[in-house]
TITIVO-388218 format. One record per residue: residue number from 1; residue in three letters; chain; x negated, z negated, y negated of N, C-alpha, C in turn. Coordinates in Angstrom, 2 decimals. Each point is the difference from the previous one (the first is absolute). Layout:
// TITIVO-388218
   pos   code   unit       npx       npz       npy      capx      capz      capy       cpx       cpz       cpy
   NUM    ALA      A         X         Z         Y         X         Z         Y         X         Z         Y
...
***
This chain:
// TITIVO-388218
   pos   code   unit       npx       npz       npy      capx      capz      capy       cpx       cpz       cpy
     1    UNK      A   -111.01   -108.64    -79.64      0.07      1.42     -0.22      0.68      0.66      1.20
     2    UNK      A      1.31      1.01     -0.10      0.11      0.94      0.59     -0.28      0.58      0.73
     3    UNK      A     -0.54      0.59      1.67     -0.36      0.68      0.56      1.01      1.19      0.35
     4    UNK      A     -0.25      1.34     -0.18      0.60      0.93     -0.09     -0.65      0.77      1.32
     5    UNK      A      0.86      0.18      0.52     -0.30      1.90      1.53     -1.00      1.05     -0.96
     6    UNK      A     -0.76      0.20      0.92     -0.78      1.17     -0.03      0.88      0.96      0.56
     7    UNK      A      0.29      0.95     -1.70      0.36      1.41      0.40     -0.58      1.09     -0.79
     8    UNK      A      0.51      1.46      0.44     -0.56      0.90     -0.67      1.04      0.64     -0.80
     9    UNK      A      1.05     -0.40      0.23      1.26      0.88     -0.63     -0.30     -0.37     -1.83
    10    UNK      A      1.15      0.58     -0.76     -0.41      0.09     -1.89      0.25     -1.71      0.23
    11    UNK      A      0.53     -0.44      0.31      0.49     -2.09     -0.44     -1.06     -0.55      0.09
    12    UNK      A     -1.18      0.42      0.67     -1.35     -0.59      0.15     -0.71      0.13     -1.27
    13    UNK      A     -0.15      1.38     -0.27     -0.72      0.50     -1.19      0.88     -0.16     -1.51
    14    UNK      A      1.07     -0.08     -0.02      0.31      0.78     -1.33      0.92     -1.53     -0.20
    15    UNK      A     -0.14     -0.31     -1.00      1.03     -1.18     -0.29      1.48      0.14     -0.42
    16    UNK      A      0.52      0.29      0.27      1.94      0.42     -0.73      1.14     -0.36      0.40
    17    UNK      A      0.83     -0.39     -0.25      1.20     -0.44      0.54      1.11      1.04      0.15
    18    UNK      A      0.80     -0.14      1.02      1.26      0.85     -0.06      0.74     -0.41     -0.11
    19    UNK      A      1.01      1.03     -0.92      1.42     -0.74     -0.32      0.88      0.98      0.22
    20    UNK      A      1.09     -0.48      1.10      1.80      0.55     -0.19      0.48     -1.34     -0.46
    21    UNK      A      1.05     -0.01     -1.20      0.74     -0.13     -0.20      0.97     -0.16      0.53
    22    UNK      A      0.63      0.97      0.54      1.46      0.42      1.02     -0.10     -0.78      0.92
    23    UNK      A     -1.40     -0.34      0.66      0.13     -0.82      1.48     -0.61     -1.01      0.05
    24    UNK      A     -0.21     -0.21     -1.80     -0.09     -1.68     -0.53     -1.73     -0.35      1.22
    25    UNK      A     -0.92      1.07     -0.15     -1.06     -0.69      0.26     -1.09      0.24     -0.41
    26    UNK      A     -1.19     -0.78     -0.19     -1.26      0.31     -0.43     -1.19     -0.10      1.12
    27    UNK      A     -1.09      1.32      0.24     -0.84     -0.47      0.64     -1.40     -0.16     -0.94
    28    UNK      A     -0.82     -0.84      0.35     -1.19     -0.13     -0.93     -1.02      0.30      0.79
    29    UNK      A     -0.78      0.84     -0.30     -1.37      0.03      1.12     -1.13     -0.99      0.32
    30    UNK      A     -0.84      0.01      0.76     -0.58     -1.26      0.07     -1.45      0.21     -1.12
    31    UNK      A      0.06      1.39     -0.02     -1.27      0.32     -1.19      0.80     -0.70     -1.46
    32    UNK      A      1.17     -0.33     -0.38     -0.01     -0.75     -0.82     -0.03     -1.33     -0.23
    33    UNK      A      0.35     -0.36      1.43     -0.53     -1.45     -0.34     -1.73     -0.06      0.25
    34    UNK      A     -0.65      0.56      0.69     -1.59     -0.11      0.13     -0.21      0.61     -1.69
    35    UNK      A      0.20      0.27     -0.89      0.06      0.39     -1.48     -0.19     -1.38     -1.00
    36    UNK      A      0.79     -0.72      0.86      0.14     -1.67     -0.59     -0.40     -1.12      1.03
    37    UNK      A     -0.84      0.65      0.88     -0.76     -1.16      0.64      0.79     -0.37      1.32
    38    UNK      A      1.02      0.63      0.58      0.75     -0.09      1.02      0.37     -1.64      0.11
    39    UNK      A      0.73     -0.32     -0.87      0.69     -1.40     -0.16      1.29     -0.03      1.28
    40    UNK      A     -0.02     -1.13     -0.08      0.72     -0.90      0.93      1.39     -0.03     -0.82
    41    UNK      A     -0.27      0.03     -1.49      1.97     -0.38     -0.12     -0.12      0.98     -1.51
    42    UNK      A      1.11      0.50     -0.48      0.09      0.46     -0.96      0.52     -0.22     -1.01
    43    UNK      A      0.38      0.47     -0.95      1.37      0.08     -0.89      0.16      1.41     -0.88
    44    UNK      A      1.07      0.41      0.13      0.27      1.26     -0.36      0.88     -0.38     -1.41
    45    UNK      A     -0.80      0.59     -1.41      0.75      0.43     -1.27      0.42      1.29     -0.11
    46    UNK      A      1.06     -0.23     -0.84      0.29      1.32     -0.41      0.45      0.16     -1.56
    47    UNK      A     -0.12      1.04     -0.83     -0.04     -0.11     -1.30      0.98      1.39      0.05
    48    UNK      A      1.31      0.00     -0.75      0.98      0.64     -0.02     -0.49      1.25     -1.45
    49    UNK      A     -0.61     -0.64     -1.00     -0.75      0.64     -1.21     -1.09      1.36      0.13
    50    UNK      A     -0.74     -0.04      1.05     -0.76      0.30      0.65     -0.30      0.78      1.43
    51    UNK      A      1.38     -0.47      0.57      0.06      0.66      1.08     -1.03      0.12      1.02
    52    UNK      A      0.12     -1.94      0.39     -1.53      0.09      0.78      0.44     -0.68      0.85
    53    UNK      A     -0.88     -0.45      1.14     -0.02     -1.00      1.11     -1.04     -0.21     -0.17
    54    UNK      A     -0.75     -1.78     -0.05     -1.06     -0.09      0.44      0.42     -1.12      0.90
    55    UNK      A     -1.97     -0.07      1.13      0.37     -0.64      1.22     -1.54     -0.89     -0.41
    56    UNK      A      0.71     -2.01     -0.08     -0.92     -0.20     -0.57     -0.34     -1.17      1.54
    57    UNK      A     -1.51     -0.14      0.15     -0.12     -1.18      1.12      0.06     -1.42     -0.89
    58    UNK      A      0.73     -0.78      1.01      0.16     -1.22     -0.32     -0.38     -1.56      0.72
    59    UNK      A      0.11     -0.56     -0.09      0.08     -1.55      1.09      1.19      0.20      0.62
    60    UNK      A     -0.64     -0.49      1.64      0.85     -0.11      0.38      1.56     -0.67     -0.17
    61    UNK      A      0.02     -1.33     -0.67      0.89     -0.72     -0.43      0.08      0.42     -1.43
    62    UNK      A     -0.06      1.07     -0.96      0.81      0.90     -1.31      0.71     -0.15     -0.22
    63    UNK      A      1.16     -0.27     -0.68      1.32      0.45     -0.39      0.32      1.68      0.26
    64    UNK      A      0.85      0.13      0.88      0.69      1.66      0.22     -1.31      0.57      0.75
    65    UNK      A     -0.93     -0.47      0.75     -0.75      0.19      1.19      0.05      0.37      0.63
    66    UNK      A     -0.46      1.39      0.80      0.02      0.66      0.90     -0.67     -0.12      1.06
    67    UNK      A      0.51     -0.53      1.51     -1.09      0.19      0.62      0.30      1.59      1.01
    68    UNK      A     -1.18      0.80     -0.31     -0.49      1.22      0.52      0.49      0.26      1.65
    69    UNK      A     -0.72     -0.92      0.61      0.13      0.37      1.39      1.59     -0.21      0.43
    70    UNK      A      0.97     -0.71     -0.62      1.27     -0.17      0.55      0.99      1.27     -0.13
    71    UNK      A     -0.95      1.39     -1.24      1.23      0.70      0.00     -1.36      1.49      0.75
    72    UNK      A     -0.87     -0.35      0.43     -0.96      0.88      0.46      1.29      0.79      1.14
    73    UNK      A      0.28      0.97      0.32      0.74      1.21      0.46     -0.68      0.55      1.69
    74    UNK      A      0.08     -0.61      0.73     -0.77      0.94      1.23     -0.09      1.17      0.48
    75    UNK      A      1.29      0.82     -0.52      0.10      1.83      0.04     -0.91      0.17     -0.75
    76    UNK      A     -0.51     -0.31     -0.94     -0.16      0.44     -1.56     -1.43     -0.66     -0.16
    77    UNK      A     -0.65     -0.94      0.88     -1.11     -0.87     -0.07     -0.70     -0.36     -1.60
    78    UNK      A      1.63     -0.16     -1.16     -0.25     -0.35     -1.06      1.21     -0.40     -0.66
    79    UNK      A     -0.10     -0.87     -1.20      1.19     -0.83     -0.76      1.09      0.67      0.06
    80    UNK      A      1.08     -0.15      0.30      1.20      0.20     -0.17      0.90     -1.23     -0.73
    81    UNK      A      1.07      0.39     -0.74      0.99     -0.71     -0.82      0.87      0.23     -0.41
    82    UNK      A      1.32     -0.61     -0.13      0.71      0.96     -0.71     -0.24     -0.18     -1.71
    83    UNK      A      0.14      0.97     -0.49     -0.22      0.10     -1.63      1.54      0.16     -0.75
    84    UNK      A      1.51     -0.25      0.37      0.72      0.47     -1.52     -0.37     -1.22     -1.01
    85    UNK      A     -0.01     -1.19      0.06     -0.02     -0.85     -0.96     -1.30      0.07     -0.89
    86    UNK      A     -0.77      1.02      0.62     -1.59     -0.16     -0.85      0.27      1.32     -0.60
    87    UNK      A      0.56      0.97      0.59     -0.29      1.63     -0.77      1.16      0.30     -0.81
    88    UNK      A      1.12     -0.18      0.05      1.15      0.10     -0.92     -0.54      0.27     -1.05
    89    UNK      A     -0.60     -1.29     -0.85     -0.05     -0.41     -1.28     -1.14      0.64     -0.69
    90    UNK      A     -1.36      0.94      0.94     -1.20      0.73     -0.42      0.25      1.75      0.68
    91    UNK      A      0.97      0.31      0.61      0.19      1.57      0.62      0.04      0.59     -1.50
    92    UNK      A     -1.31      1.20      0.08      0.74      0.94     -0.82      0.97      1.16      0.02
    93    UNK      A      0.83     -0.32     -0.98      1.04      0.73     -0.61      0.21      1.96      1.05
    94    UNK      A     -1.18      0.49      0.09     -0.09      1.43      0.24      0.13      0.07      1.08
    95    UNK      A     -0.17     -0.78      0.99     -0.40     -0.09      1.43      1.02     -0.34      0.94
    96    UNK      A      0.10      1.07      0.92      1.38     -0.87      0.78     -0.69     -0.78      1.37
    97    UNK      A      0.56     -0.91     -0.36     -0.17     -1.29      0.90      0.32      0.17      1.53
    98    UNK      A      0.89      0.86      0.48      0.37      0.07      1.15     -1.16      0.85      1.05
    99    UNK      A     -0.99      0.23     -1.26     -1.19      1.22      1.12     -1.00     -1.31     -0.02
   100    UNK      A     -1.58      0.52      1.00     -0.53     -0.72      0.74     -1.51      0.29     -1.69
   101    UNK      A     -0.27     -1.20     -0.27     -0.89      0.27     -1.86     -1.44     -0.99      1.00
   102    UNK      A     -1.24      0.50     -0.59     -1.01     -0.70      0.12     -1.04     -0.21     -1.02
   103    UNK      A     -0.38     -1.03     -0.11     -1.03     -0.16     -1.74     -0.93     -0.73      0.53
   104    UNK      A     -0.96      0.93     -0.68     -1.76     -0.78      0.24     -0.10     -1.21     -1.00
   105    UNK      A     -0.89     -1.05      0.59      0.14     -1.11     -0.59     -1.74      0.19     -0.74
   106    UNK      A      0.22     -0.88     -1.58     -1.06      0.17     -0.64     -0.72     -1.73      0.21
   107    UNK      A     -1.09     -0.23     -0.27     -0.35     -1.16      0.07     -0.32     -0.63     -1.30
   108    UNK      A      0.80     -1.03     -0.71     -0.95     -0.49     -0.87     -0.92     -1.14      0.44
   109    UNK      A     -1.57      0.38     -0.49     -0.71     -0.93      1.06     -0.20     -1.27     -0.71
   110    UNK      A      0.23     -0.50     -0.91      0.03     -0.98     -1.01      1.00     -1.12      0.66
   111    UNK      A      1.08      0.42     -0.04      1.59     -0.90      0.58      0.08      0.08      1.31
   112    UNK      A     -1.34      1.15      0.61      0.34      0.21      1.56      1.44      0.17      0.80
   113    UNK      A      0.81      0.89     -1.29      1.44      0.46      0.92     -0.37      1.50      0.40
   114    UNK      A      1.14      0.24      0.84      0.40      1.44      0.13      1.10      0.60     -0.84
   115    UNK      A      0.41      0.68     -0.83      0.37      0.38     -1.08      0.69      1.31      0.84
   116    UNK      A      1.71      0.35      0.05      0.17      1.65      0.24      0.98      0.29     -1.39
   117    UNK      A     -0.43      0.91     -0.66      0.79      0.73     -0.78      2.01      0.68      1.06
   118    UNK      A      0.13     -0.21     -0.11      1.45      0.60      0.44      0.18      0.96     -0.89
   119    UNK      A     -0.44      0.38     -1.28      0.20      1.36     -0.58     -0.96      0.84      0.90
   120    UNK      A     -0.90     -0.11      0.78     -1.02      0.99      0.30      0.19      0.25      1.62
   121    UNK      A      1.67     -0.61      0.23      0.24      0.22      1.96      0.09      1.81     -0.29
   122    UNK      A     -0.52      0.33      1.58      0.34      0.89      0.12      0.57      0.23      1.30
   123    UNK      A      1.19      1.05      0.19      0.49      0.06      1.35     -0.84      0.48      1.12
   124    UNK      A      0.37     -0.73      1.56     -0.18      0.21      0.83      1.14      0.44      0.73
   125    UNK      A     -0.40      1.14      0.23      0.96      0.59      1.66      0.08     -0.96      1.24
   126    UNK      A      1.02      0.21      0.37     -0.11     -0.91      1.12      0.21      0.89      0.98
***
């Protein structure tokens, strides 16, 4: 399991990822991976129909396996990545991509993913 920094800022509390587009990066908070048990490796789906990302934990040795701590961000004391090859194919249509979008992640506790709607980003100012 994961050990994550004690903080007080929203990435502690609130689970959501951020997305630009334009500067091709994603940050994920660490309240979403503690959502799914703060795993060691991941794998990220995405469903183009739907307009979703989910972030599912996996074995370490998975097929398309993520391990967490290699893209962990030290400005940011949370996941960083770049995203065009994952968001292209699920961005919705209304939304311009070049501003700074953030979406709360839902849990299904059954499959134990993190689930974000991308129809339900809403902008952040930067």
């Amino acid at each position: 399991m994961r050990k994550t920094a004690k903080t007080s800022d929203f990435s502690d509390s609130c689970p959501y990822i951020d997305v630009c587009i334009g500067d091709d990066n994603m940050l994920v908070s660490d309240a979403a991976f503690r959502l799914i048990g703060n795993p060691d490796t991941v794998r990220f789906w995405t469903n183009p129909e739907t307009k979703t990302l989910v972030i599912q934990p996996v074995d370490a040795d998975a097929p398309h396996g993520i391990n967490v701590e290699q893209y962990v961000c030290e400005s940011y004391d949370c996941f960083q990545a770049g995203i065009l090859g994952v968001f292209h194919t699920v961005m919705p249509d209304n939304l311009d991509w070049s501003k700074h979008y953030r979406v709360i992640a839902k849990h299904n506790v059954p499959s134990n993913v993190a689930i974000f709607d991308l129809k339900e980003a809403i902008y952040v100012t930067d």
